[in-house]
C-alpha positions as CSV (number, residue, x, y, z in Angstrom):
1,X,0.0,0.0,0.0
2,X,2.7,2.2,1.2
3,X,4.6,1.4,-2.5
4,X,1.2,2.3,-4.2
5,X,0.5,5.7,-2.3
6,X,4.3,6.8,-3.1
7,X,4.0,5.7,-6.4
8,X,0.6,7.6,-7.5
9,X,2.2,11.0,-5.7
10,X,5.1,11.2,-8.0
11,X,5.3,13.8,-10.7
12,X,4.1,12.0,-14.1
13,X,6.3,12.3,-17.4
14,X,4.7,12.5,-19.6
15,X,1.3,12.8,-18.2
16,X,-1.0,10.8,-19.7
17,X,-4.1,13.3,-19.1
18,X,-2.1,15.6,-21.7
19,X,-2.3,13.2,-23.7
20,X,-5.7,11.5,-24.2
21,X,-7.9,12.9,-26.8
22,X,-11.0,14.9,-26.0
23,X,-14.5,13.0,-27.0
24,X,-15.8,16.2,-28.0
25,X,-15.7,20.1,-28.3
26,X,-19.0,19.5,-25.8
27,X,-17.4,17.5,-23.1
28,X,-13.3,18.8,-23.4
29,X,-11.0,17.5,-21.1
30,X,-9.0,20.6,-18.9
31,X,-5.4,20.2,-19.4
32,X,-3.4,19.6,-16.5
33,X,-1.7,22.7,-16.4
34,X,-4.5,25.0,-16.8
35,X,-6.3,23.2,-14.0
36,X,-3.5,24.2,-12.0
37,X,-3.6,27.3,-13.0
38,X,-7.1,27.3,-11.6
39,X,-6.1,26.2,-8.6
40,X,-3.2,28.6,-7.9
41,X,-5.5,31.3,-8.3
42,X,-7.8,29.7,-5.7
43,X,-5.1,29.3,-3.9
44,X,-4.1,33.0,-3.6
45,X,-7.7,33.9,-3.0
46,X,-7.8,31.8,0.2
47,X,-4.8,32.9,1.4
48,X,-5.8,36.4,1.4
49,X,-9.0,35.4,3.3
50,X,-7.0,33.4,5.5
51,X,-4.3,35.3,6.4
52,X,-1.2,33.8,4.3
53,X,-3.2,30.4,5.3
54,X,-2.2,27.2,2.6
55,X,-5.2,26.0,2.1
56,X,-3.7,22.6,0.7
57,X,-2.7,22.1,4.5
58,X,-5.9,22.6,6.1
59,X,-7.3,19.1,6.5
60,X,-11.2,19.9,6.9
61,X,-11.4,21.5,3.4
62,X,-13.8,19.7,1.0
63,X,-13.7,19.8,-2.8
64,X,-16.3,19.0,-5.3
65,X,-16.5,18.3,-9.1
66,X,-19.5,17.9,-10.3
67,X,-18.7,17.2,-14.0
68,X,-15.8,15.3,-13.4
69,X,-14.2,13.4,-17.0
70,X,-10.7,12.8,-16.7
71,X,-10.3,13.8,-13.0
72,X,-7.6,15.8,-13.4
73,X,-9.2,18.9,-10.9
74,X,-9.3,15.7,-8.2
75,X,-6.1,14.2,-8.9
76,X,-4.3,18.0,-8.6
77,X,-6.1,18.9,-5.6
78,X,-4.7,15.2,-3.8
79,X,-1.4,16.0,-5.2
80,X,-1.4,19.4,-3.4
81,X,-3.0,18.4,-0.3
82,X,-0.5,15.7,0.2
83,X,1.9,17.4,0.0
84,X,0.5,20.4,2.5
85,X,-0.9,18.0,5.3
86,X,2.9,16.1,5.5
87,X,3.6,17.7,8.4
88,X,0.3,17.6,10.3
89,X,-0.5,13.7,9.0
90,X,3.3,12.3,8.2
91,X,2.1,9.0,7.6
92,X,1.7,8.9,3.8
93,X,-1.1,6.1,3.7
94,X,-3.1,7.8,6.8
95,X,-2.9,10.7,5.0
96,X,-4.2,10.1,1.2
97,X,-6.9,7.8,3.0
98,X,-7.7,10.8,4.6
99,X,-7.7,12.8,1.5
100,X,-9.6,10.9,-0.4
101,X,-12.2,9.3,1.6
102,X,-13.0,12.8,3.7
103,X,-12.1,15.7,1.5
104,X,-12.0,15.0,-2.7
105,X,-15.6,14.3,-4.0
106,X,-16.7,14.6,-7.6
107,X,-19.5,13.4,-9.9
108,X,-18.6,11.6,-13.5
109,X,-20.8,12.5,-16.1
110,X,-21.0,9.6,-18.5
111,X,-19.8,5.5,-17.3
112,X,-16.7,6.1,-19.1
113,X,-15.5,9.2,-17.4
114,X,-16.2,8.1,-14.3
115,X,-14.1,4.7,-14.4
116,X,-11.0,7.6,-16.1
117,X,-11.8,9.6,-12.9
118,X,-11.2,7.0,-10.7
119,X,-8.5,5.7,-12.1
120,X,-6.8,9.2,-12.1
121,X,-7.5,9.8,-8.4
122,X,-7.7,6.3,-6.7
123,X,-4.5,4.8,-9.3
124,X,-7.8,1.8,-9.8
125,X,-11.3,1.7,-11.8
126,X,-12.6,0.3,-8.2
127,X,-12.1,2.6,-5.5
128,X,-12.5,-0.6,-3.2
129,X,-10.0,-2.9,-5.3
130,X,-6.4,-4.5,-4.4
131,X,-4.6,-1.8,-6.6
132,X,-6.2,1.4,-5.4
133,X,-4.5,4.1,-3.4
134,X,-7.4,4.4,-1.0
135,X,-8.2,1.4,2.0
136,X,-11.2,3.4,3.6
137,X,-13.6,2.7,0.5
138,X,-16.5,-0.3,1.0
139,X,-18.3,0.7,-2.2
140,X,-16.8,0.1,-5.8
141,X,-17.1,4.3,-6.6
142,X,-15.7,5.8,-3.4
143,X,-15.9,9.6,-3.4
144,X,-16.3,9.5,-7.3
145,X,-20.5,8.7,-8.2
146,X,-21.8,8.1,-11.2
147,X,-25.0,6.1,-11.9
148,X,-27.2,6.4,-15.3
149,X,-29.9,9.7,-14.9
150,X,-32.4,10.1,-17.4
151,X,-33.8,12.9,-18.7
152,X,-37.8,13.8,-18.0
153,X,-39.7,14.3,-21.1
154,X,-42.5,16.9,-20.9
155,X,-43.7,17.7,-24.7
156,X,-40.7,16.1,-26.5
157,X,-38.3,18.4,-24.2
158,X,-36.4,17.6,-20.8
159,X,-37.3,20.3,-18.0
160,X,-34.2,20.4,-16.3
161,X,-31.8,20.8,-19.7
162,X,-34.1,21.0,-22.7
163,X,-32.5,18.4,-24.3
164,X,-34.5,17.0,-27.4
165,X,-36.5,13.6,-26.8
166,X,-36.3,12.7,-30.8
167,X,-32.4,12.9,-30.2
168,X,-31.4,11.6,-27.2
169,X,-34.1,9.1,-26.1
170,X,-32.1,6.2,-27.4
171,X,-32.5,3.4,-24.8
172,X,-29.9,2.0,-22.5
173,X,-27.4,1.0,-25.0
174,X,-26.2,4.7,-25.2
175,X,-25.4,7.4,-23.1
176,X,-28.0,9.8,-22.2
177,X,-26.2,12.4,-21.5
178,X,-28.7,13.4,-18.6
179,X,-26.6,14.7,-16.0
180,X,-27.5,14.1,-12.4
181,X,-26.3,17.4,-11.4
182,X,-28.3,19.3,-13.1
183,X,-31.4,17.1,-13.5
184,X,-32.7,17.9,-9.9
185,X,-35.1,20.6,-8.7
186,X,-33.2,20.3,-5.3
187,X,-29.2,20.7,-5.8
188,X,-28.7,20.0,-2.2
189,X,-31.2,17.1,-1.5
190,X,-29.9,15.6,-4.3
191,X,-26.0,16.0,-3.0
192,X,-26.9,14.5,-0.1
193,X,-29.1,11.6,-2.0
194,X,-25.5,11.0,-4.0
195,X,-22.7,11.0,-1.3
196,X,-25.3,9.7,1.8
197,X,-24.4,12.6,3.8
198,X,-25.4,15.9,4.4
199,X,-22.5,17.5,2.6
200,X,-21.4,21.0,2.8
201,X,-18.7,21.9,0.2
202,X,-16.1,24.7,0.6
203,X,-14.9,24.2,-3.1
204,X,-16.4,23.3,-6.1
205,X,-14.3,23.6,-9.0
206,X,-14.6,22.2,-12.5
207,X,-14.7,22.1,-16.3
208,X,-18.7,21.4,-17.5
209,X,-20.2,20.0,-20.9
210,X,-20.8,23.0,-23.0
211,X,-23.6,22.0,-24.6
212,X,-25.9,18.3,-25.9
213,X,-25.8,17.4,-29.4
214,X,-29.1,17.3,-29.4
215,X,-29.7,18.2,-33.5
216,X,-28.3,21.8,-33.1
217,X,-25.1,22.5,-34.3
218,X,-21.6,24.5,-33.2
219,X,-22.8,28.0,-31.5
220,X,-26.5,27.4,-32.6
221,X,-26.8,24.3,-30.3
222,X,-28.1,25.2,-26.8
223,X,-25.6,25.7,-23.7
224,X,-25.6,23.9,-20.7
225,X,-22.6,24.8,-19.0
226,X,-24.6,27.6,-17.1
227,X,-27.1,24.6,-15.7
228,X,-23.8,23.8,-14.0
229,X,-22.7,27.0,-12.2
230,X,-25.8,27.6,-11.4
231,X,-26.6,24.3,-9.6
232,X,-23.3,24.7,-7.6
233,X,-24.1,28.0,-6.4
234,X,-27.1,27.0,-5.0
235,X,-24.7,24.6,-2.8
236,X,-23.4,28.0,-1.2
237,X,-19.9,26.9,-1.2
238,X,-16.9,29.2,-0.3
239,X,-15.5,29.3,-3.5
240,X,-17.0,28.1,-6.6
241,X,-14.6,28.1,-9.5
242,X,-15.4,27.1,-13.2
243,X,-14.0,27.3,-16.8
244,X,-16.4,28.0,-19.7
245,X,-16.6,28.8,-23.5
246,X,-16.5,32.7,-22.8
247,X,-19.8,33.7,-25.4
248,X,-21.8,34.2,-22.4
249,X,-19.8,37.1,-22.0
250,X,-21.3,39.0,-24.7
251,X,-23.8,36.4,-26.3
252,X,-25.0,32.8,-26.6
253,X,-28.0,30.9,-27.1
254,X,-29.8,31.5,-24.3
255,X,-27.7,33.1,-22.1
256,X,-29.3,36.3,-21.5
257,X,-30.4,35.3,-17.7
258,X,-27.0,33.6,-17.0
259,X,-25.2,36.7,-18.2
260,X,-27.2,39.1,-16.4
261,X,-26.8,37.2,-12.9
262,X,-23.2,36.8,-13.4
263,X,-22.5,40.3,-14.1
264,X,-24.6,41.7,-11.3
265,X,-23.0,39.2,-8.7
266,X,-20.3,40.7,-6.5
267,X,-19.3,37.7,-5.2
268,X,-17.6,37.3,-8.7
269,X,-13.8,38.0,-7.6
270,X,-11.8,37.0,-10.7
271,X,-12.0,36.4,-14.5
272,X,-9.2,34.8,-16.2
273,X,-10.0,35.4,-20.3
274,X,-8.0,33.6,-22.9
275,X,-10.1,35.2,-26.3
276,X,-7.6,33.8,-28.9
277,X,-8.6,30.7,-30.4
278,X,-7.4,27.3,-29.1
279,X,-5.2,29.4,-26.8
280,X,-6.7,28.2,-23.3
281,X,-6.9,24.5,-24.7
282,X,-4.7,23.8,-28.1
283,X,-6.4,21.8,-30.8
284,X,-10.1,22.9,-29.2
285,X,-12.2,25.0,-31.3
286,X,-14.0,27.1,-29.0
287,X,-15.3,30.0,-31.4
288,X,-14.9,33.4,-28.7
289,X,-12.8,31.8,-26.8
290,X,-12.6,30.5,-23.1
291,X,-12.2,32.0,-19.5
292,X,-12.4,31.0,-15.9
293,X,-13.7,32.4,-12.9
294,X,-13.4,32.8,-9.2
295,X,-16.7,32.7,-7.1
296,X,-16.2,33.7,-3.4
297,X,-19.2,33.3,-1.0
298,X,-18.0,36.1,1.2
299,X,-16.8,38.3,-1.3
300,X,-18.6,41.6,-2.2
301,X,-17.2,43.6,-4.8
302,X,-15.3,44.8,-8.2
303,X,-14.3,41.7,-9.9
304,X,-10.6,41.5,-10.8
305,X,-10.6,40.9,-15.0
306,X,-7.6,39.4,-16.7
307,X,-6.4,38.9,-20.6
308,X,-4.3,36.1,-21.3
309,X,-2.8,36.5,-25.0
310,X,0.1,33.7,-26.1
311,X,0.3,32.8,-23.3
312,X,1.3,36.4,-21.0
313,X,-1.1,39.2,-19.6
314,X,-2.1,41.8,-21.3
315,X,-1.7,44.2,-19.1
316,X,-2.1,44.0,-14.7
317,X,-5.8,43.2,-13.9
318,X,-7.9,45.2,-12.8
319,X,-10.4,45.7,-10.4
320,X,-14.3,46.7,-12.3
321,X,-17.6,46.4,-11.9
322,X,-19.1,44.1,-14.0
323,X,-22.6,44.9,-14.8
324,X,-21.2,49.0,-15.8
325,X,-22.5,47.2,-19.4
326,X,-25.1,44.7,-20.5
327,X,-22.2,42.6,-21.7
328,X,-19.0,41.7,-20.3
329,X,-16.2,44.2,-22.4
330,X,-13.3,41.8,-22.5
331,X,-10.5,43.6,-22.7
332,X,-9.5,46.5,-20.1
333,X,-8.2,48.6,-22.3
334,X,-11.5,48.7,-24.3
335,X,-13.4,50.3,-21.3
336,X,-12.7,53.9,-21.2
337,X,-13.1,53.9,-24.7
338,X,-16.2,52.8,-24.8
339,X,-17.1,55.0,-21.5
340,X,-15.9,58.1,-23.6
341,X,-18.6,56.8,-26.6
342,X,-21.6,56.4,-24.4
343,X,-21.0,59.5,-22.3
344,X,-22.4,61.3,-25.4
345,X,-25.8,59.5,-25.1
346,X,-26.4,59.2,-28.5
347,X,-28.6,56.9,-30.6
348,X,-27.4,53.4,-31.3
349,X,-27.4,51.4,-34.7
350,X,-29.1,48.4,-33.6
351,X,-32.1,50.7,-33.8
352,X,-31.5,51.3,-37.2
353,X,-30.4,47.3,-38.5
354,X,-32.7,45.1,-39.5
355,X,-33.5,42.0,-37.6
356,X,-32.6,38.5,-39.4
357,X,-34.8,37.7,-42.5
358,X,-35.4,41.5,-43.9
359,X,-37.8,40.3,-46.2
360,X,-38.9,37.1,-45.0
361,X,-36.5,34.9,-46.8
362,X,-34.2,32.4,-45.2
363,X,-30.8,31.7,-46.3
364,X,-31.8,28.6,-48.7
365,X,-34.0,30.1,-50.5
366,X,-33.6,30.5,-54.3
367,X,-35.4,32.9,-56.5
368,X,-35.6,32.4,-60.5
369,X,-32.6,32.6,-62.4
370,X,-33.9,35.4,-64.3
371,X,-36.4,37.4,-64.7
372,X,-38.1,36.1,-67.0
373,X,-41.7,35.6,-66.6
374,X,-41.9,37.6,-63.5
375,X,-44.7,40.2,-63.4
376,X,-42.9,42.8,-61.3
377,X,-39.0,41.4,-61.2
378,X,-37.2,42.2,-58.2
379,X,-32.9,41.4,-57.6
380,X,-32.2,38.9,-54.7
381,X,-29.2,38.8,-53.1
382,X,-29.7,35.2,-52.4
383,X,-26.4,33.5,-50.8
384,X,-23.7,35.6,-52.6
385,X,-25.6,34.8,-55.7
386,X,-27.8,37.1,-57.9
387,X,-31.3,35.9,-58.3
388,X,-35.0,37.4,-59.1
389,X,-38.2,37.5,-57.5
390,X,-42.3,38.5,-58.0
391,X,-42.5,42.0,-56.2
392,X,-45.6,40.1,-55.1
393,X,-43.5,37.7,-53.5
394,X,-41.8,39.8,-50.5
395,X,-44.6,40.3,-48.3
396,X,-42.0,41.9,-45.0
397,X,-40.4,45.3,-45.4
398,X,-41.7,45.5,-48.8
399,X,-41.4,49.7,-48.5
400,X,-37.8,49.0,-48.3
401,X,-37.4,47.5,-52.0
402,X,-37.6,51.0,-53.5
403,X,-34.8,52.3,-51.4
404,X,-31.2,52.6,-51.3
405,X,-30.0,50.1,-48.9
406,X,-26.7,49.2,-47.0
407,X,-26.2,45.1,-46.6
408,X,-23.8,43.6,-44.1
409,X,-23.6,39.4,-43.9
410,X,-24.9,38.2,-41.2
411,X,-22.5,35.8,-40.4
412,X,-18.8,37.3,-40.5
413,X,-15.4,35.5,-39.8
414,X,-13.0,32.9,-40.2
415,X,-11.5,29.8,-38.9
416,X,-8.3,32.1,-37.9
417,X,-7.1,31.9,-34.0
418,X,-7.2,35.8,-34.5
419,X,-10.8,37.9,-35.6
420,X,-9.5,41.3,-37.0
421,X,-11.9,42.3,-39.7
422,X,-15.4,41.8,-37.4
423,X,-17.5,43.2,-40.5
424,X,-17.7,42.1,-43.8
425,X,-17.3,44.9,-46.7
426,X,-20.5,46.8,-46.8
427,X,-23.0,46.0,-49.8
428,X,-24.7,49.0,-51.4
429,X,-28.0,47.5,-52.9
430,X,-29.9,49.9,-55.3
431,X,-33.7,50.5,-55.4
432,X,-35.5,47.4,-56.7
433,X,-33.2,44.9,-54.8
434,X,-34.3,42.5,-51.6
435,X,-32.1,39.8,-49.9
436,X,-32.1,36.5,-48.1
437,X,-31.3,35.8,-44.3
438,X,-27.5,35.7,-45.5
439,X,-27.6,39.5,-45.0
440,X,-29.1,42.2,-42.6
441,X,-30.2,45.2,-43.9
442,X,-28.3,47.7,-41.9
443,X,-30.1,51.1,-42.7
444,X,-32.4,51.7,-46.0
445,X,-32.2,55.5,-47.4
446,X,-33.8,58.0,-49.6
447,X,-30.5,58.5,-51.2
448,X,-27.1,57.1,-52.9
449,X,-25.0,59.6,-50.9
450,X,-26.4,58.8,-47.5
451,X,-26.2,55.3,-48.2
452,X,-22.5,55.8,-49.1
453,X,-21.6,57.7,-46.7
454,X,-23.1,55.2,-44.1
455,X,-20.9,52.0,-45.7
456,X,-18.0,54.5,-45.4
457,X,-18.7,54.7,-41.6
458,X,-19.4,51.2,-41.0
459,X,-15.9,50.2,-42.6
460,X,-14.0,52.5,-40.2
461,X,-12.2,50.9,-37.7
462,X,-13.4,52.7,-35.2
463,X,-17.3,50.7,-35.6
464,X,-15.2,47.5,-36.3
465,X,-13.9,47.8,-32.8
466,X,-17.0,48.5,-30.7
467,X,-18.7,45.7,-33.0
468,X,-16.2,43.5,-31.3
469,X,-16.4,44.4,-27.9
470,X,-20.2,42.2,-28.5
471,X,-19.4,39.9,-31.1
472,X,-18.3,36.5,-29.1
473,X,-18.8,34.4,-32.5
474,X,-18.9,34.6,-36.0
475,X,-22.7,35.8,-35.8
476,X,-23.2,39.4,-36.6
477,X,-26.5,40.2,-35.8
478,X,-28.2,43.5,-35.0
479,X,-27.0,43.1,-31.3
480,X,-23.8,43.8,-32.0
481,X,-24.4,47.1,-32.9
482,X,-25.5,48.3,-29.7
483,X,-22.8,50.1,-29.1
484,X,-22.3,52.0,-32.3
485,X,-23.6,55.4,-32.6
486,X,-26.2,56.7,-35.2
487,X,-24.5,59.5,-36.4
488,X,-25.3,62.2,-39.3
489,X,-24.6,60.8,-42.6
490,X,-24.0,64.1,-44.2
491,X,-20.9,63.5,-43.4
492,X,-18.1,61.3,-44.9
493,X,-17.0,59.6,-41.3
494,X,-13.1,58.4,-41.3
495,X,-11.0,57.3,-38.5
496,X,-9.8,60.3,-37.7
497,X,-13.0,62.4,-37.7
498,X,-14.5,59.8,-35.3
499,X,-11.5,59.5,-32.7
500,X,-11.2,63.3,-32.5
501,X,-14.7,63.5,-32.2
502,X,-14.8,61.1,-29.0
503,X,-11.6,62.7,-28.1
504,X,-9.4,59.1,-27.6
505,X,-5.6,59.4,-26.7
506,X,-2.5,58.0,-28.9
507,X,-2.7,54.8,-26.5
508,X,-6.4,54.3,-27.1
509,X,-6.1,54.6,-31.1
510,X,-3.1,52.4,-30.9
511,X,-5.1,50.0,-29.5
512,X,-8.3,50.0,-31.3
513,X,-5.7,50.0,-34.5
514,X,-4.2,46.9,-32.6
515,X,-7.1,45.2,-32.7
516,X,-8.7,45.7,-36.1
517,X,-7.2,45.4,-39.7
518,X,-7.8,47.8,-41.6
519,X,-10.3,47.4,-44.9
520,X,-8.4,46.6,-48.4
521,X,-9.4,50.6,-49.8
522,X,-10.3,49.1,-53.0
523,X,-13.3,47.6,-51.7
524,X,-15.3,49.9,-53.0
525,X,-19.1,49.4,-52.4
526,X,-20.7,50.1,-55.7
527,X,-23.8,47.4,-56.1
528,X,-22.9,44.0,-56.4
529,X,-19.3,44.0,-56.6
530,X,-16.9,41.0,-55.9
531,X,-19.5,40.0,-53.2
532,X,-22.0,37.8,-55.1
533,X,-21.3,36.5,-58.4
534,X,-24.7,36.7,-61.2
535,X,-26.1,32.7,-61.4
């Protein structure tokens, strides 16, 4: 035993949970290192609470993980406190038994993960067997539960996570993906149900599934990472701390109640943001990016907000208010800016953009090939393609066909690790021209000039920048505009007009120039141009 305790305390080279692959971008295994990174900034946090107090050497701690897959947040925190209770518990076996049987719980979420868990924290798939680190263990799970939940149908939806009943009722030859953490109207009834104890956790800490395959697909598929942080802070624990995808930041399927509560909550004491593509976890697509948090239960104030970009800070955190916005602006640096914008209390252009479908038309649809044989032809944009439709036909917006109007795609951005462009070249669409859902009609006119003069504004770095302080994804929709202003268009708006008007330092135009690329200036937006191509 002694042999077998030594052994699984070691350093690991390699480390096999760098190594395994994830099963998908929903359910992504945390690598080791940014776990502990995790935990060193929980770490610091309870020291300050505590005084300079280690909280690895504090033997009456308890730790949860509730969406436990590789148990690498379990098999860290064991590491650490083995290591911190050496002096207070010098007997190594006496002291992981300890560990493990009275302080690391967690909760696997599919049969698979669970038996990985175990055999990351208890060195055996039986936390009861010959080969496992632990000897206090009578039940073949130990501290690690997992048992197959299923889903509650109500009208072909779960209640607790909305999951699809045409998708995921498969029988019991597949995983249902129902997890028991969040498939409870009692949180703390059902803790107690699990680990047959009335348990009262100082940490929970961990990395959830992000959303169910459950027919939707990449950032339209619905989120349930929030089902998790919400469940565990209805535990009250000390500290709760969690990485996410970071689109509930700014966006999200959703998300809008999550944001706002997180946001508002001043027990939020720490943000850790890593917005560059497969930065936080290499060879994870996680469009917008991923961050982690630190909850504290005691805690009422300005959360401290970090950038992590390849891999070093930004800048030094800093201390803000989170709810100053509707969203969460990312980046520091991007605050006063936007301060100096909305101190003028002007209009917005998400009043002025269109919602999606302008005219009624979703992206798939295609008109005639000509006009020929149309009554009344009118040109559809229709996919980067030109095709025609019956005036007859377009039965939304219809007073907007005879009007000069400004298109923008709806959908902008590339499979880069870097967004720099945020918009996509501005359309001008004459009178007698409609579109599909591919494009939002950003603002119809009496004029060419006006219209003009408004695609001139919108490819100014200066929009492109506060477009991105609400853009999480590649979905460019009217919300994203919120914080643009609606200014006169009898003017020809450039950079420079706009940052003298909002009067912005060198340092804050070298860092909106930082952050966008500037538009090729021969895109010039005269009808159809290079964007569609005639069918």
């Amino acid at each position: 035993m002694s042999v077998q305790a030594s052994f699984a305390m070691r350093g690991r080279n390699p480390d096999v949970l760098s190594c395994i692959a994830n099963l998908s971008n929903d359910e992504v295994f945390t690598p080791p290192e940014f776990a502990n990174r995790m935990l060193d900034t929980l770490s610091a946090a309870w020291a300050a609470d505590h005084n300079g107090a280690n909280i690895w050497a504090d033997k009456t701690v308890t730790f949860l993980d509730p969406c436990t897959k590789s148990g690498v947040f379990l098999r860290e925190i064991t590491s650490r406190l083995t290591k911190g209770l050496e002096a207070e518990m010098p007997d190594l076996n006496e002291r992981v038994d300890h560990i493990l049987t009275k302080q690391v719980f967690g909760i696997g979420i599919t049969y698979l993960t669970s038996l990985l868990a175990r055999r990351s924290v208890y060195c055996s798939k039986h936390a009861n067997g010959p080969h496992s680190i632990a000897n206090g263990f009578t039940g073949d799970g130990g501290n690690i539960w997992f048992e197959r939940t299923e889903h509650t149908w109500v009208e072909g939806k779960c209640i607790y996570c909305r999951a699809s009943q045409r998708t995921l009722d498969r029988g019991e030859g597949l995983e249902s993906h129902a997890y028991a953490f969040i498939h409870t109207n009692n949180i703390k009834a059902r803790v107690t149900e699990l680990f047959g104890d009335d348990m009262q956790f100082d940490v929970i800490i961990g990395n959830p599934p992000y959303q169910l395959d459950d027919g939707g697909f990449g950032t339209s598929a619905a989120p349930i990472y929030q089902l998790f942080v919400e469940k565990a802070l209805e535990l009250d624990p000390r500290y709760a701390v969690f990485v996410t995808p970071s689109r509930w930041m700014a966006g999200g399927k959703g998300l809008d109640k999550y944001r706002e509560s997180m946001l508002s909550d001043k027990g939020m004491r720490r943000i850790v943001d890593y917005p560059k593509l497969y930065e936080g976890f290499p060879g994870v697509k996680i469009r917008g990016g991923i961050s982690y948090f630190l909850w504290e239960r005691e805690y009422n104030g300005p959360c401290e907000v970090q950038t992590i970009w390849d891999g070093q800070p930004t800048g030094p955190a800093v201390a803000r208010y989170l709810d100053e916005f509707d969203v969460l602006v990312r980046r520091n640096e991007a605050v006063p800016i936007l301060q100096k914008v909305r101190a003028k209390k002007e209009q917005t252009l998400d009043k002025r953009v269109s919602r999606r479908k302008p005219f009624g038309f979703a992206t798939n649809f295609r008109g005639k090939p000509s006009p020929a044989g149309l009554k009344n032809p009118v040109k559809l944009f229709a996919n980067q393609r030109l095709t025609w439709i019956d005036r007859k036909d377009i039965a939304i917006n219809p007073e907007w066909i005879d009007q000069w109007k400004v298109l923008m795609t709806a959908v902008q951005g590339t499979s880069a690790a870097v967004e720099t462009k945020f918009l996509s070249k501005p359309i001008i669409a004459e009178p007698g021209m409609a579109c599909t859902e591919t494009y939002l009609v950003a603002g119809h006119f009496d004029n060419e000039k006006e219209a003009a003069n408004y695609a001139q504004y919108l490819r100014t770095r200066f929009v492109r920048f506060l477009v991105s302080l609400r853009k999480a994804t590649q979905h460019a929709t009217r919300d994203v505009y919120t914080f643009v202003p609606d200014l006169p268009l009898g003017t020809e708006w450039t950079d420079a007009k706009l940052y003298k008007r909002y009067g912005l330092t060198k340092e804050e135009i070298a860092f909106i120039e930082s952050q966008v690329a500037e538009h090729n200036p021969d895109m010039v937006d005269e009808g159809l141009s290079d964007e569609v191509e005639d069918e």
